[in-house]
N, C-alpha and C positions, 0 to 999 in steps of 0.2 A: 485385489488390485491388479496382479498379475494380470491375471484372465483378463482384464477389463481390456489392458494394452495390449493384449493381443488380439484381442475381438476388433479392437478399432483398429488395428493394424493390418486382420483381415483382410476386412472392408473398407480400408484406404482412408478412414476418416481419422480425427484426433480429435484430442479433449480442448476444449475452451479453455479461454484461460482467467472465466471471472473470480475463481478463488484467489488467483495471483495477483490478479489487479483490485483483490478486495485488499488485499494485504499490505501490498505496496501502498495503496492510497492513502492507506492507516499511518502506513511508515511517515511517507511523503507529510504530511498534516500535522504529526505530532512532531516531525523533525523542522517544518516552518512554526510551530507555536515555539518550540525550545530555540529556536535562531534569535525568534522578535525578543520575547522573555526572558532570556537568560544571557543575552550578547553585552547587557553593563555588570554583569558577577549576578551570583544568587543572593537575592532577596528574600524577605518574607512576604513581599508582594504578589513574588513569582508560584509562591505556595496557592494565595490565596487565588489568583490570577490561572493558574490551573485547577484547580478546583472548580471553579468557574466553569472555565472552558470543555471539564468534563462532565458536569452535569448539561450542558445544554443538550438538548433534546440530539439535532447534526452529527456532534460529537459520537454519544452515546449509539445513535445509529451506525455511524463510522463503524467503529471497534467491534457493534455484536457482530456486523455483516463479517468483517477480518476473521475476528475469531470462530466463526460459525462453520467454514470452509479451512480450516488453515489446515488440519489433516492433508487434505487434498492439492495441496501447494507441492509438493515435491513430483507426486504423481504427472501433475500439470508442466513442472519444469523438464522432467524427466522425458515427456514428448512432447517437446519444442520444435514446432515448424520454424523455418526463415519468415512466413508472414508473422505468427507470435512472435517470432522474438522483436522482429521492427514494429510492432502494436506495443512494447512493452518499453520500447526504446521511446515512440514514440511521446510515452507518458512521461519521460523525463526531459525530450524538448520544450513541453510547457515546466513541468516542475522547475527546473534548471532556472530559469529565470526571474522567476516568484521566489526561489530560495535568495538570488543575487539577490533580489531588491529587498526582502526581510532583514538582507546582510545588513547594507546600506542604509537605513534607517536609523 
């Protein structure tokens, strides 16, 4: 992994940041499913209700993509441009507000 940053450090380029934003999006997703579901106490609905939610096909795509990259997530942090880091900031001006209103229901 070394080598890799300094090859693209070279060459003035950097690493993408879709592992990161695989990961986060997992977060982002499973942290609005537990807002909706679990904001009147835990149920047993909410067992069942997740369950659910993690066999649907979406889901299940979510997570392999997170986990399939997540290795490579610190690497990625670890050479963070100013444009990455407001591409990643960015993902939390939509999030942000889809979390408020999951609140609010």
């Amino acid at each position: 992994m070394a080598q890799t940053n300094i090859t693209l450090w070279l060459i003035g380029g950097s690493m993408d940041l879709k592992d990161t934003k695989e990961a986060l999006k997992a977060v982002n997703e499973l942290a609005l499913f537990l807002a909706k579901n679990l904001k009147d106490g835990v149920q047993f609905s909410d067992a069942t209700a997740a369950v659910g939610w993690l066999m649907e096909p979406a889901s299940q795509q979510l997570f392999k993509d997170a986990f399939e990259g997540i290795k490579n997530v610190p690497a990625e942090i670890k050479d963070l441009s100013l444009e990455e880091a407001l591409e990643l900031v960015s993902m939390y001006i939509v999030f942000v507000p889809r979390m408020v209103e999951a609140l609010k229901k």
